[in-house]
Gaussian input, Z-matrix of N, CA and C with variables (Angstrom, degrees):
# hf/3-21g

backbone

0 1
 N
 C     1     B1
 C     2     B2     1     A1
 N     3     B3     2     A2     1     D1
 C     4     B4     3     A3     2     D2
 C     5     B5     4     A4     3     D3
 N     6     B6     5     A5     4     D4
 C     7     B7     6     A6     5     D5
 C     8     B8     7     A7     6     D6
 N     9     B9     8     A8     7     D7
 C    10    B10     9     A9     8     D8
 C    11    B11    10    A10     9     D9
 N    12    B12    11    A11    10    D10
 C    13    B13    12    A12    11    D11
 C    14    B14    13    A13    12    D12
 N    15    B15    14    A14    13    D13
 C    16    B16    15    A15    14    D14
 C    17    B17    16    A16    15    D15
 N    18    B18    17    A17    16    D16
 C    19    B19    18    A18    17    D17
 C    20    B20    19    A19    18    D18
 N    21    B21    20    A20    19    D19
 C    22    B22    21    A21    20    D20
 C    23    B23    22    A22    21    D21
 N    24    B24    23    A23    22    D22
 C    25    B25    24    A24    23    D23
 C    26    B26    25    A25    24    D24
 N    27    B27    26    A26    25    D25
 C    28    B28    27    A27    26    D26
 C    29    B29    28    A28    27    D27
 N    30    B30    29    A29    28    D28
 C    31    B31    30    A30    29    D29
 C    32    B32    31    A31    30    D30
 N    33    B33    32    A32    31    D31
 C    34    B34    33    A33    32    D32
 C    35    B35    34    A34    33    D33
 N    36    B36    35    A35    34    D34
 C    37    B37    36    A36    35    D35
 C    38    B38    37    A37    36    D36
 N    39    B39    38    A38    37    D37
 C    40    B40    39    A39    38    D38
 C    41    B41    40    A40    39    D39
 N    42    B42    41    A41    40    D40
 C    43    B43    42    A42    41    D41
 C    44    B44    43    A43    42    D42
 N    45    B45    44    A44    43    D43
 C    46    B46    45    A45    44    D44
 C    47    B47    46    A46    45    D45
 N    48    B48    47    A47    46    D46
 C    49    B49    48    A48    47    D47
 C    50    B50    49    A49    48    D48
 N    51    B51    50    A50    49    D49
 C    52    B52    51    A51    50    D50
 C    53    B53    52    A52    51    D51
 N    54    B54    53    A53    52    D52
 C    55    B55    54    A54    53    D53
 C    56    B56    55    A55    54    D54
 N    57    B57    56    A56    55    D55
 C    58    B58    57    A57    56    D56
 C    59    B59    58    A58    57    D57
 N    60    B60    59    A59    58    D58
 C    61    B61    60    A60    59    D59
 C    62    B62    61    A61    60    D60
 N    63    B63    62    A62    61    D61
 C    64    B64    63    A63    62    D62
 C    65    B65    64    A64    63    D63
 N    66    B66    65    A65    64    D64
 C    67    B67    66    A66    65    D65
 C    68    B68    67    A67    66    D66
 N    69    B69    68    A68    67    D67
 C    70    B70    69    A69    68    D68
 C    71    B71    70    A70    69    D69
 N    72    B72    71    A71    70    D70
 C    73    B73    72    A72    71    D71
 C    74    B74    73    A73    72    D72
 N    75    B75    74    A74    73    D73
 C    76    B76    75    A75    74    D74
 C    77    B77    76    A76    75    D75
 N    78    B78    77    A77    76    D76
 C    79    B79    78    A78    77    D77
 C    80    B80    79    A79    78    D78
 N    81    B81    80    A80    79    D79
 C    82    B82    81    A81    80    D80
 C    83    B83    82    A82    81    D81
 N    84    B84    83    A83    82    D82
 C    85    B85    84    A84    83    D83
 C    86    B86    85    A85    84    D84
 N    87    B87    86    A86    85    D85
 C    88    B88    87    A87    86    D86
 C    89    B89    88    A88    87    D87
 N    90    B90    89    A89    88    D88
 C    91    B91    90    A90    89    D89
 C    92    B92    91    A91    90    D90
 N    93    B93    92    A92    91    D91
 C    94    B94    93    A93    92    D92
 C    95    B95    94    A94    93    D93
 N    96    B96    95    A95    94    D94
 C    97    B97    96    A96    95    D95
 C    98    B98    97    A97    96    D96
 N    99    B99    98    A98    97    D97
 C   100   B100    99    A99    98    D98
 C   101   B101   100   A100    99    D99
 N   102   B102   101   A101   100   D100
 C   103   B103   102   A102   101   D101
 C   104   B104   103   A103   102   D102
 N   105   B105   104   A104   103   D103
 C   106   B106   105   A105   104   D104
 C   107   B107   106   A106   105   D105
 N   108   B108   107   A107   106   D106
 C   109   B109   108   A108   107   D107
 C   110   B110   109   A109   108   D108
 N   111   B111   110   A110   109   D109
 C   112   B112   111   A111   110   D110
 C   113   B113   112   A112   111   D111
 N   114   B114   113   A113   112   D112
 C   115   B115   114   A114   113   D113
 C   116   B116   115   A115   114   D114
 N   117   B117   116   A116   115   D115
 C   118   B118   117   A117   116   D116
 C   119   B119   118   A118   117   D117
 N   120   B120   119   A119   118   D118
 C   121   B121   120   A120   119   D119
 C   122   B122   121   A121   120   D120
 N   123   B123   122   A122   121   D121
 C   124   B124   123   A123   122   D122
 C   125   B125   124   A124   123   D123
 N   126   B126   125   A125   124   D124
 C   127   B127   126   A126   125   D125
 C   128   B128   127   A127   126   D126
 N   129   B129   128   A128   127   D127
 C   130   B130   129   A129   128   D128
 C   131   B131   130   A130   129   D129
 N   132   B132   131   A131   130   D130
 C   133   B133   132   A132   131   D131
 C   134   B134   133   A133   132   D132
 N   135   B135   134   A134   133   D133
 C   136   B136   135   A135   134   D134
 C   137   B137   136   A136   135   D135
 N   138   B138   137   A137   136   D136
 C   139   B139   138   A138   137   D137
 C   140   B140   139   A139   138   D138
 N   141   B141   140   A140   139   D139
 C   142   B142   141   A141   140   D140
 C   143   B143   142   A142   141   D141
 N   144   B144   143   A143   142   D142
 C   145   B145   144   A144   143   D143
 C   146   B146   145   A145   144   D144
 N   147   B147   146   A146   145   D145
 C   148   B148   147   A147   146   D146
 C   149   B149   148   A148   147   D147
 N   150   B150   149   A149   148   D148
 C   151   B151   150   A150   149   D149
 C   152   B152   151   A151   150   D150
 N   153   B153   152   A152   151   D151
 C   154   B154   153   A153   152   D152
 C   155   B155   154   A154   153   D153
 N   156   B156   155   A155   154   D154
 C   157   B157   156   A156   155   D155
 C   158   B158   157   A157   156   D156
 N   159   B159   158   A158   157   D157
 C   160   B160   159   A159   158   D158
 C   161   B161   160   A160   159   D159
 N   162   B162   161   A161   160   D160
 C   163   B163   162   A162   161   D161
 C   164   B164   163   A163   162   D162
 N   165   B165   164   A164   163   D163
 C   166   B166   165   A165   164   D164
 C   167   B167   166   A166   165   D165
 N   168   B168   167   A167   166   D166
 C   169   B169   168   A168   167   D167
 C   170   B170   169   A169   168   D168
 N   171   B171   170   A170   169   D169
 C   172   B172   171   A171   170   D170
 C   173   B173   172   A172   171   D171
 N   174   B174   173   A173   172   D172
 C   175   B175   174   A174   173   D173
 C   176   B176   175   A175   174   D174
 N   177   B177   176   A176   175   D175
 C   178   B178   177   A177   176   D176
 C   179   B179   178   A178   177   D177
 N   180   B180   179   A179   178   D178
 C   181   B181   180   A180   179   D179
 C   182   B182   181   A181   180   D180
 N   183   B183   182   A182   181   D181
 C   184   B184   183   A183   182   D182
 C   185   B185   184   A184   183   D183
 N   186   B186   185   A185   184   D184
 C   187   B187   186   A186   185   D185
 C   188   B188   187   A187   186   D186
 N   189   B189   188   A188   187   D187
 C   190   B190   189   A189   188   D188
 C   191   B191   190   A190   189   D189
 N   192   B192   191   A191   190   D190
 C   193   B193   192   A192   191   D191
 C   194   B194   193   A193   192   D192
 N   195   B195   194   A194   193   D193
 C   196   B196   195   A195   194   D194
 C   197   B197   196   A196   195   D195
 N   198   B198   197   A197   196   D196
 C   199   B199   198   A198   197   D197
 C   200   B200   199   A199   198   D198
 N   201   B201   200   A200   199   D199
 C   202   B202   201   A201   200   D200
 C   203   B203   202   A202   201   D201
 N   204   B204   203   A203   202   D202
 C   205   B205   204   A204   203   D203
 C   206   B206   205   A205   204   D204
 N   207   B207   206   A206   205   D205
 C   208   B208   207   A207   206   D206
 C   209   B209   208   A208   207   D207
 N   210   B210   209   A209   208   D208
 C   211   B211   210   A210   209   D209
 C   212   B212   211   A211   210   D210
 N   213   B213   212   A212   211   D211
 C   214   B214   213   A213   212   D212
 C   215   B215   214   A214   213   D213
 N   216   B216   215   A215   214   D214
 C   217   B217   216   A216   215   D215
 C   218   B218   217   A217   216   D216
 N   219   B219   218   A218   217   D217
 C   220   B220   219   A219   218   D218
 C   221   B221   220   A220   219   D219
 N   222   B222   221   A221   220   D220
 C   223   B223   222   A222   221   D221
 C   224   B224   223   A223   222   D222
 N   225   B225   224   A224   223   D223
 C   226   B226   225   A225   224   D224
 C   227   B227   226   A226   225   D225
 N   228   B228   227   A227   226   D226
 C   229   B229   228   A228   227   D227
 C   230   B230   229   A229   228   D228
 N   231   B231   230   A230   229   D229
 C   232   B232   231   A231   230   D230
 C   233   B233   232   A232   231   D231
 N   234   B234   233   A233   232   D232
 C   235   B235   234   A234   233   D233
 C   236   B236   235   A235   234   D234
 N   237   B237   236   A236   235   D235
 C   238   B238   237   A237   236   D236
 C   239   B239   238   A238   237   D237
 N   240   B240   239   A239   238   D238
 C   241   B241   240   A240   239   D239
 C   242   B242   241   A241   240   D240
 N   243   B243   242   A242   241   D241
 C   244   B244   243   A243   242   D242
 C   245   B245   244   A244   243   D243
 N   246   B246   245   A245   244   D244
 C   247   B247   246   A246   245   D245
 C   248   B248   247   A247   246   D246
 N   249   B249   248   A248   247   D247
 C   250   B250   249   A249   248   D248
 C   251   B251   250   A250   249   D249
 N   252   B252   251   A251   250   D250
 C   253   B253   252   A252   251   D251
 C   254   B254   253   A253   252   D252
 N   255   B255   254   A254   253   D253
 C   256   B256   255   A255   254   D254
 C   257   B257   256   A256   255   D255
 N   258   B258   257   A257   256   D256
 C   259   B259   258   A258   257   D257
 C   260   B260   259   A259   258   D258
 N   261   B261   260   A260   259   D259
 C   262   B262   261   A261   260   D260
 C   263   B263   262   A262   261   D261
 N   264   B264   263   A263   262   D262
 C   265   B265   264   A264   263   D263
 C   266   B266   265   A265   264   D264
 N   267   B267   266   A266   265   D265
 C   268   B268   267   A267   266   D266
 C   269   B269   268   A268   267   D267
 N   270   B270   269   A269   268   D268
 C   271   B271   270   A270   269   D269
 C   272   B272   271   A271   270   D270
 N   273   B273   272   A272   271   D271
 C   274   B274   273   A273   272   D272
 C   275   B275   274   A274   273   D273
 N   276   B276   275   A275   274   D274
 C   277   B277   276   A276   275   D275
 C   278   B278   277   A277   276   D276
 N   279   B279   278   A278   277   D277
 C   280   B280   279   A279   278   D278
 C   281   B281   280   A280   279   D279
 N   282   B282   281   A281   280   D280
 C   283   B283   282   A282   281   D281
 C   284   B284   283   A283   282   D282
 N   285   B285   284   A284   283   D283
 C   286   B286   285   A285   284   D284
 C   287   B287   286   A286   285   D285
 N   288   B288   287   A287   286   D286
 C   289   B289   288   A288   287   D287
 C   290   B290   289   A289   288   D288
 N   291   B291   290   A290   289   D289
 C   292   B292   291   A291   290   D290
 C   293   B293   292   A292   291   D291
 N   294   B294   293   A293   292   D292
 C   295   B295   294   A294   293   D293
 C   296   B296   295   A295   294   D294
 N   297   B297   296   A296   295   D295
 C   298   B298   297   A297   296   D296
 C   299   B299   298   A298   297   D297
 N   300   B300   299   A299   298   D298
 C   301   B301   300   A300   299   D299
 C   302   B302   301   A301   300   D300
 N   303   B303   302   A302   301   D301
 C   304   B304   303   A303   302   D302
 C   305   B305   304   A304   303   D303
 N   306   B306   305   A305   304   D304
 C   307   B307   306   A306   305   D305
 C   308   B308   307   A307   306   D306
 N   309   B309   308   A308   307   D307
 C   310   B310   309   A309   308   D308
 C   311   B311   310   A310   309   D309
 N   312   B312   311   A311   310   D310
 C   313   B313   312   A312   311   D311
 C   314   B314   313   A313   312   D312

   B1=1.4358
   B2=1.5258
   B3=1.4679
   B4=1.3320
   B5=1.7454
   B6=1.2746
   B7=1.6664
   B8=1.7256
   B9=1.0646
   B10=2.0253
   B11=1.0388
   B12=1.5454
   B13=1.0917
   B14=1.6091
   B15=2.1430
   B16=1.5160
   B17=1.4190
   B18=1.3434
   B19=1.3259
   B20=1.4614
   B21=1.4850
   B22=1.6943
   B23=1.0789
   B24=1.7687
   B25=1.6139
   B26=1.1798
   B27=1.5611
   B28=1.4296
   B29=1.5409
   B30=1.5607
   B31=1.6565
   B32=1.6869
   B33=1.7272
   B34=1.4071
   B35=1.5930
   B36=1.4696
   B37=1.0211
   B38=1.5259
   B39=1.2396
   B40=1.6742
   B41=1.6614
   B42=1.5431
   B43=1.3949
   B44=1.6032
   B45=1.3331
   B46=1.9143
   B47=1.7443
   B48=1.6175
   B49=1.5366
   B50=2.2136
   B51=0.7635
   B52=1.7878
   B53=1.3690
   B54=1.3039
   B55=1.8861
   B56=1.4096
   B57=1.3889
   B58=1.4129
   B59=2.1274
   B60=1.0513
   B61=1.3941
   B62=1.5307
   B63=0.8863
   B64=1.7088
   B65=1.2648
   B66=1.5469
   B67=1.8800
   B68=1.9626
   B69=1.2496
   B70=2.0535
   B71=1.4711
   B72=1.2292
   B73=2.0238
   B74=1.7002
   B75=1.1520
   B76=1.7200
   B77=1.9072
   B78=1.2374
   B79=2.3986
   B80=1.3636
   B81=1.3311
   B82=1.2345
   B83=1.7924
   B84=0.8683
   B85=1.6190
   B86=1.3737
   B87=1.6610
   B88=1.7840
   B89=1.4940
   B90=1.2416
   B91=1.6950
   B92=1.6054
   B93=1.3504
   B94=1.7527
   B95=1.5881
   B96=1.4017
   B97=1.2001
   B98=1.6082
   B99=1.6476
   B100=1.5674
   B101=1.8693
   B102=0.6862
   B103=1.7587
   B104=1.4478
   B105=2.1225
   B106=1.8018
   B107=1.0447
   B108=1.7318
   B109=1.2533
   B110=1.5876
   B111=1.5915
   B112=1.3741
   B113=1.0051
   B114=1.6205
   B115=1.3971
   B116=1.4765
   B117=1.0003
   B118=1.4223
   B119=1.5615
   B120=1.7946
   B121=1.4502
   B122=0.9720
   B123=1.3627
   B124=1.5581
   B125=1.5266
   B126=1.3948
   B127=1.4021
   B128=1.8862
   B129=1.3409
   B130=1.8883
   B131=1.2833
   B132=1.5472
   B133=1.2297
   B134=1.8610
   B135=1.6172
   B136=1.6544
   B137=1.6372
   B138=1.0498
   B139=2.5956
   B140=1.6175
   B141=1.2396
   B142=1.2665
   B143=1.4882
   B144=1.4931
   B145=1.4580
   B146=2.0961
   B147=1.2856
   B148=1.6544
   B149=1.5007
   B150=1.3494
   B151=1.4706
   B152=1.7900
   B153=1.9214
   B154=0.9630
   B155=1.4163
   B156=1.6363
   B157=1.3130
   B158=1.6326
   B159=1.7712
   B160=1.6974
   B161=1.8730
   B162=1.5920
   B163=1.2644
   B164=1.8040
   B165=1.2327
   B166=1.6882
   B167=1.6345
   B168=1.1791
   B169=0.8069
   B170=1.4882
   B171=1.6002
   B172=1.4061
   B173=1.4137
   B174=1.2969
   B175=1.6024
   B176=1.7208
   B177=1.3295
   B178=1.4762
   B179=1.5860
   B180=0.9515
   B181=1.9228
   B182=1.6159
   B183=1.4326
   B184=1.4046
   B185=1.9671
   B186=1.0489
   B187=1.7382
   B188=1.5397
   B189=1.1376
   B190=1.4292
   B191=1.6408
   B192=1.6002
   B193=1.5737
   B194=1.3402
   B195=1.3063
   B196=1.6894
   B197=1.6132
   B198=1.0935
   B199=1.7016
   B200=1.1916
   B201=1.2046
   B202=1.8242
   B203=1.6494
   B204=0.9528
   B205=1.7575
   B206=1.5500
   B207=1.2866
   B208=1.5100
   B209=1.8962
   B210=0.9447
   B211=1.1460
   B212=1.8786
   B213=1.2890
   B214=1.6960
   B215=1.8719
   B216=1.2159
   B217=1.9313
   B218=1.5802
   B219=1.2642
   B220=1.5502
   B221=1.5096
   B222=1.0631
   B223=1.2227
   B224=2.0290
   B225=0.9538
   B226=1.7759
   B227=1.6291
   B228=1.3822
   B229=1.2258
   B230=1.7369
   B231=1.3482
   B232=1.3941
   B233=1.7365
   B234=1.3014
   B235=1.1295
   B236=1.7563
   B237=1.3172
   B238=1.5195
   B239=1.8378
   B240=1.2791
   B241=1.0448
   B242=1.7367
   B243=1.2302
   B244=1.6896
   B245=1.9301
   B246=1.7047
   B247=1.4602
   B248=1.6443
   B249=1.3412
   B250=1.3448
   B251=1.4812
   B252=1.5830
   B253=0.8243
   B254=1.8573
   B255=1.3083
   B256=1.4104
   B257=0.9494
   B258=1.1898
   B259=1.7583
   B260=1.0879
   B261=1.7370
   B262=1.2973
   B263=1.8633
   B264=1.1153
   B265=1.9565
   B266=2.4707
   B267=1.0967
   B268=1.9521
   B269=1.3026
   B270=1.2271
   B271=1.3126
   B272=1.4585
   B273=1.1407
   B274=1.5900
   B275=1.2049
   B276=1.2489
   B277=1.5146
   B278=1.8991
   B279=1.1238
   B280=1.5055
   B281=1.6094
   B282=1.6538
   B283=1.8694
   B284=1.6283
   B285=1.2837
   B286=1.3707
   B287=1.1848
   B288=1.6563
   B289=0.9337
   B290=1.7261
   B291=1.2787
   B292=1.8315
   B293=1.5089
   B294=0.9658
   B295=1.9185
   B296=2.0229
   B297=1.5984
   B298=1.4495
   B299=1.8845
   B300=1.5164
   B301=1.7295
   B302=1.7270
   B303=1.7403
   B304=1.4010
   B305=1.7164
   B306=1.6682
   B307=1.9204
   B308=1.0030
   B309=1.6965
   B310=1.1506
   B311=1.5948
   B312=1.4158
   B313=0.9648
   B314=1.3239
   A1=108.15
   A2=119.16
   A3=118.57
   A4=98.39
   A5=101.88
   A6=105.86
   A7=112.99
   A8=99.25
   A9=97.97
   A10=117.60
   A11=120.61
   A12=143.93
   A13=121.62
   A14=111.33
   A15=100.00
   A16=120.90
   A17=115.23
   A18=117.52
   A19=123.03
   A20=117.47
   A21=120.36
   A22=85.16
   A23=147.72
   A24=108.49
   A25=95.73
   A26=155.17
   A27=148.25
   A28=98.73
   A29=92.97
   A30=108.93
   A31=92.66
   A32=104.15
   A33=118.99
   A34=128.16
   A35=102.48
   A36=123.87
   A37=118.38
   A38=131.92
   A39=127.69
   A40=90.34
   A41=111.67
   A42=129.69
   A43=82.25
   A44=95.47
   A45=103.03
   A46=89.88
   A47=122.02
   A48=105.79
   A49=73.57
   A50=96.76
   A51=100.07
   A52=131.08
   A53=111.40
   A54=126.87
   A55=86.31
   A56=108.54
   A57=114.88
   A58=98.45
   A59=101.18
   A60=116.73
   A61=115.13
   A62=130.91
   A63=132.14
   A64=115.20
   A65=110.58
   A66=97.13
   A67=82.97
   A68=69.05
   A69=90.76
   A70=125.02
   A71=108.03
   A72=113.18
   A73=90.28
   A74=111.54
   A75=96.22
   A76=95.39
   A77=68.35
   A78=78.66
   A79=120.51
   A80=107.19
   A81=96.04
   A82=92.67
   A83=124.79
   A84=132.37
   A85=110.26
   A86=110.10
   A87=105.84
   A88=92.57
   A89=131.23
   A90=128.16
   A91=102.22
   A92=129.54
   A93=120.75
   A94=117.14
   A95=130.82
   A96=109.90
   A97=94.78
   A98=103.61
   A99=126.90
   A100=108.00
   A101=116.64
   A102=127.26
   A103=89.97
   A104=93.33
   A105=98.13
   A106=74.76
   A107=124.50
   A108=133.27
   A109=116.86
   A110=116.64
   A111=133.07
   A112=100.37
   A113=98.72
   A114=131.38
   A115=128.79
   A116=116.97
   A117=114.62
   A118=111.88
   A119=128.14
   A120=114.51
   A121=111.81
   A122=127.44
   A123=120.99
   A124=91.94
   A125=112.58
   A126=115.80
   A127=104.51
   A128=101.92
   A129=112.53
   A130=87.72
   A131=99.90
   A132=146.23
   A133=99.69
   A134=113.17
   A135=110.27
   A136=134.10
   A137=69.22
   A138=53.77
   A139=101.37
   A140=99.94
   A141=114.67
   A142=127.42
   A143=113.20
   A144=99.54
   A145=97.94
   A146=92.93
   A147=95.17
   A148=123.53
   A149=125.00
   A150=124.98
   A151=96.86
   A152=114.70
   A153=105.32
   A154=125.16
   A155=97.52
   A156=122.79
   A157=110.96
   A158=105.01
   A159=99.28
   A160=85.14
   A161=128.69
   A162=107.43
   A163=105.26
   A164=106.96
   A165=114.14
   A166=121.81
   A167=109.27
   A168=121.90
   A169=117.87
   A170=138.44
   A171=135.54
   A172=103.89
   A173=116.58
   A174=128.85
   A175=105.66
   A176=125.17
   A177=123.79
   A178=104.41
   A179=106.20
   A180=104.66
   A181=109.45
   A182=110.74
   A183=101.00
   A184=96.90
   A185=96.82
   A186=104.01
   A187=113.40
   A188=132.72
   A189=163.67
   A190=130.95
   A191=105.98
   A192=99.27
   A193=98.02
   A194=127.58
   A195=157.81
   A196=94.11
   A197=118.12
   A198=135.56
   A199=147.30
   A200=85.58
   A201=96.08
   A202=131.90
   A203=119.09
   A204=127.72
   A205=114.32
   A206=117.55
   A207=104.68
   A208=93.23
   A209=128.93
   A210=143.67
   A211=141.85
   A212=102.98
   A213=93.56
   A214=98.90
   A215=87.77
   A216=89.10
   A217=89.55
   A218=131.79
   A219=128.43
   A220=133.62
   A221=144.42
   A222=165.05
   A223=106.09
   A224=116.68
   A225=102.40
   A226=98.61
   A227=119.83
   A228=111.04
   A229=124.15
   A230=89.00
   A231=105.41
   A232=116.28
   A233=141.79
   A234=152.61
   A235=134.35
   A236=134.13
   A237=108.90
   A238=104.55
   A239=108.32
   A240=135.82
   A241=122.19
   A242=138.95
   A243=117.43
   A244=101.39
   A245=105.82
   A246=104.82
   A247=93.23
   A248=107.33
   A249=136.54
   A250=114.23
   A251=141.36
   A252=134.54
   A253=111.55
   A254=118.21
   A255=124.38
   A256=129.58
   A257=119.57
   A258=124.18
   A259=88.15
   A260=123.94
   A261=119.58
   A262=104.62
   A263=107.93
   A264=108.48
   A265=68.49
   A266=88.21
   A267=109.14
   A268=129.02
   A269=97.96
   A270=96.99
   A271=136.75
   A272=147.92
   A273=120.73
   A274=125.23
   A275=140.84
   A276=133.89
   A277=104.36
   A278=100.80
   A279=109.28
   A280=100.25
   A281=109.77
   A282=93.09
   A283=80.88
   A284=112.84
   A285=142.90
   A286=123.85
   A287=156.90
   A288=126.02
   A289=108.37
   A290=125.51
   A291=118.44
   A292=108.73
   A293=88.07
   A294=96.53
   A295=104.04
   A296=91.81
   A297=99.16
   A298=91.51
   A299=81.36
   A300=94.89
   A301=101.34
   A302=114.50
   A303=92.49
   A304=79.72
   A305=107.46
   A306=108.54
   A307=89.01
   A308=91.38
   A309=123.17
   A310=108.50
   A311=139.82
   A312=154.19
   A313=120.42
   D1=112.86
   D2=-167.40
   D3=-77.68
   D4=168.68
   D5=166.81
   D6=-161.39
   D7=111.44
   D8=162.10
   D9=-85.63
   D10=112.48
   D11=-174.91
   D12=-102.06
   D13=111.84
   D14=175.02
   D15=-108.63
   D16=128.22
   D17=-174.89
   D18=-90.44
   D19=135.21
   D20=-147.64
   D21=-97.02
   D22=-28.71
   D23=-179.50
   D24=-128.83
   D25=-10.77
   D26=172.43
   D27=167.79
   D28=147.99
   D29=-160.34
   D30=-55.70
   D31=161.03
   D32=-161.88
   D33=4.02
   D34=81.54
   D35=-168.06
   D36=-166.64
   D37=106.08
   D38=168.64
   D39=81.65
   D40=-146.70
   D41=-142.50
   D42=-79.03
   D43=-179.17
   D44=160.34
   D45=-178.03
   D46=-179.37
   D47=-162.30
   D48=-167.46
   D49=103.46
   D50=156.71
   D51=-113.97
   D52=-160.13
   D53=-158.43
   D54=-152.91
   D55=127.36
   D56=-176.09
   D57=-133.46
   D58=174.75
   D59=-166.86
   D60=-138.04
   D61=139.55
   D62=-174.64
   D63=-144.00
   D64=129.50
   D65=162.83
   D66=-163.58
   D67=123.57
   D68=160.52
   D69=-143.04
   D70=174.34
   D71=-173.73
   D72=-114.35
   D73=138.71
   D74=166.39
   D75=-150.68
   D76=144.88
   D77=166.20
   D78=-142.10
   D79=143.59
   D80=-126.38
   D81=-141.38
   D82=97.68
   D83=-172.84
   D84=-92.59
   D85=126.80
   D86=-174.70
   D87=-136.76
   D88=93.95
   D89=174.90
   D90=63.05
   D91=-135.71
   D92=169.09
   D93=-76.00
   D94=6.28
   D95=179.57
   D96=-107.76
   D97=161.53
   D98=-159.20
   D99=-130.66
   D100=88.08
   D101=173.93
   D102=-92.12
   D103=131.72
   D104=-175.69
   D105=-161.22
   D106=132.50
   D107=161.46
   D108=178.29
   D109=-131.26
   D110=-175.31
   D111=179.42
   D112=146.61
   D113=174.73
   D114=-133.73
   D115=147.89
   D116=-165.23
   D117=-138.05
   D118=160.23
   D119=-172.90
   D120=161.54
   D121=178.88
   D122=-171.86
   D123=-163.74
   D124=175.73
   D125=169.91
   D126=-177.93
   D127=-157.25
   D128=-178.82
   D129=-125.34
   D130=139.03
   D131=-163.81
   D132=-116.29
   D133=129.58
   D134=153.33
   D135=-136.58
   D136=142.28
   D137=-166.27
   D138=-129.07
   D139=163.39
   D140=152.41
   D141=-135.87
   D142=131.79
   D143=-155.97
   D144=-114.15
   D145=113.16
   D146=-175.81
   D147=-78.16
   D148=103.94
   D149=-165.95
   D150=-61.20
   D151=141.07
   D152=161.12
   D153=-130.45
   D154=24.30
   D155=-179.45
   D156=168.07
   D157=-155.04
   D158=-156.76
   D159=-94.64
   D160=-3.92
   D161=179.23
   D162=-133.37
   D163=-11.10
   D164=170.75
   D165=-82.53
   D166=162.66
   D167=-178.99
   D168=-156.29
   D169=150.26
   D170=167.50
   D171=-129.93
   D172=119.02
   D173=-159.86
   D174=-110.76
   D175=115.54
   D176=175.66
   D177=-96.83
   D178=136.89
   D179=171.10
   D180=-145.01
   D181=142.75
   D182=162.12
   D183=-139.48
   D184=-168.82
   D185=163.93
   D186=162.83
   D187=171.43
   D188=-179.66
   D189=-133.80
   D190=132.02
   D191=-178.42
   D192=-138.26
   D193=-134.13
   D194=-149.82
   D195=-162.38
   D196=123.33
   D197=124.76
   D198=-145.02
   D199=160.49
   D200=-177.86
   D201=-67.72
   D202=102.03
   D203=178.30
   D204=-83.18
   D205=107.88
   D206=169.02
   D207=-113.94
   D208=169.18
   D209=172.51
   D210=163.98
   D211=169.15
   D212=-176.39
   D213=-85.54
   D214=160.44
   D215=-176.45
   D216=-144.63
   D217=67.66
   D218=157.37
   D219=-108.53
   D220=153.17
   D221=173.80
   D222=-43.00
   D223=137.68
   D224=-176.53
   D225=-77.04
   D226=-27.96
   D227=179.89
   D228=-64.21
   D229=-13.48
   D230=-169.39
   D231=-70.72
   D232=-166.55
   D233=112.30
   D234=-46.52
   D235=87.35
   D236=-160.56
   D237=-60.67
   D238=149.56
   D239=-178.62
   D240=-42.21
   D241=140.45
   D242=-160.11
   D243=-82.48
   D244=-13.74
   D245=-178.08
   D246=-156.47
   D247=153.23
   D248=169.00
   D249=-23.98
   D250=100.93
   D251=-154.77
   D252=-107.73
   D253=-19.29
   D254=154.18
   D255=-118.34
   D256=141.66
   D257=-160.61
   D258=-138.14
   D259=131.42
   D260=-176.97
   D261=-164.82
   D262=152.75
   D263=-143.57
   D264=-129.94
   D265=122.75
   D266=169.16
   D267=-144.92
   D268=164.05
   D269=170.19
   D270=-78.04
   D271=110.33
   D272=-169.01
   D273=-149.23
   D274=155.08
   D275=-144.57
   D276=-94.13
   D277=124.22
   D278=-163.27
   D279=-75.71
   D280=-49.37
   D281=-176.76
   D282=-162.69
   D283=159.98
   D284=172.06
   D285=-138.71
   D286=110.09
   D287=-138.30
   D288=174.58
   D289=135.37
   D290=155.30
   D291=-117.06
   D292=136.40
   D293=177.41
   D294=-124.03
   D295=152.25
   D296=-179.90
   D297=-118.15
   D298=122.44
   D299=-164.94
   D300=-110.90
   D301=134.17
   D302=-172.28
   D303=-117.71
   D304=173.65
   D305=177.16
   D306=-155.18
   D307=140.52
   D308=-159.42
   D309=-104.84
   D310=105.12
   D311=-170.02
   D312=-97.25

């Protein structure tokens, strides 16, 4: 998942605010029903990255976008479908997340 990331007072450091990008295939088995497809999307990204020295770092991020769902939605007993039978445009959470970030100087 790519992301351009702008930082409000100097790179990895304090606030920062990005544009992120998404696309995956997923299948997806729940008892007899069968979700098989791709999705695609983008959204805004926000972090804060907490200095905990001259090469650490502890990075919080979350964010939200829009994507696109096309996919098969059938029964296992069934036949899957000859084309994508729901197509559907949502809301959905792009990343949530802490990372331990080290830089290399």
């Amino acid at each position: 998942m790519p992301e351009l990331r702008y930082w409000f007072n100097r790179p990895m450091a304090k606030h920062y605010a990005g544009v992120a990008l998404l696309a995956s295939s997923f299948d997806l088995v729940h008892k007899d029903t069968r979700k098989e497809g791709d999705i695609f999307g983008g959204g805004l990204t926000y972090g804060y990255a907490l200095v905990l020295g001259r090469h650490w770092n502890v990075e919080f991020t979350a964010g939200a976008g829009l994507g696109y769902a096309r996919y098969f939605d059938y029964s296992q007993s069934e036949r899957k479908p000859s084309s994508p039978n729901v197509n559907k445009l949502m809301v959905i959470p792009m990343n949530i997340g802490v990372s331990f970030t080290y830089i290399f100087k």
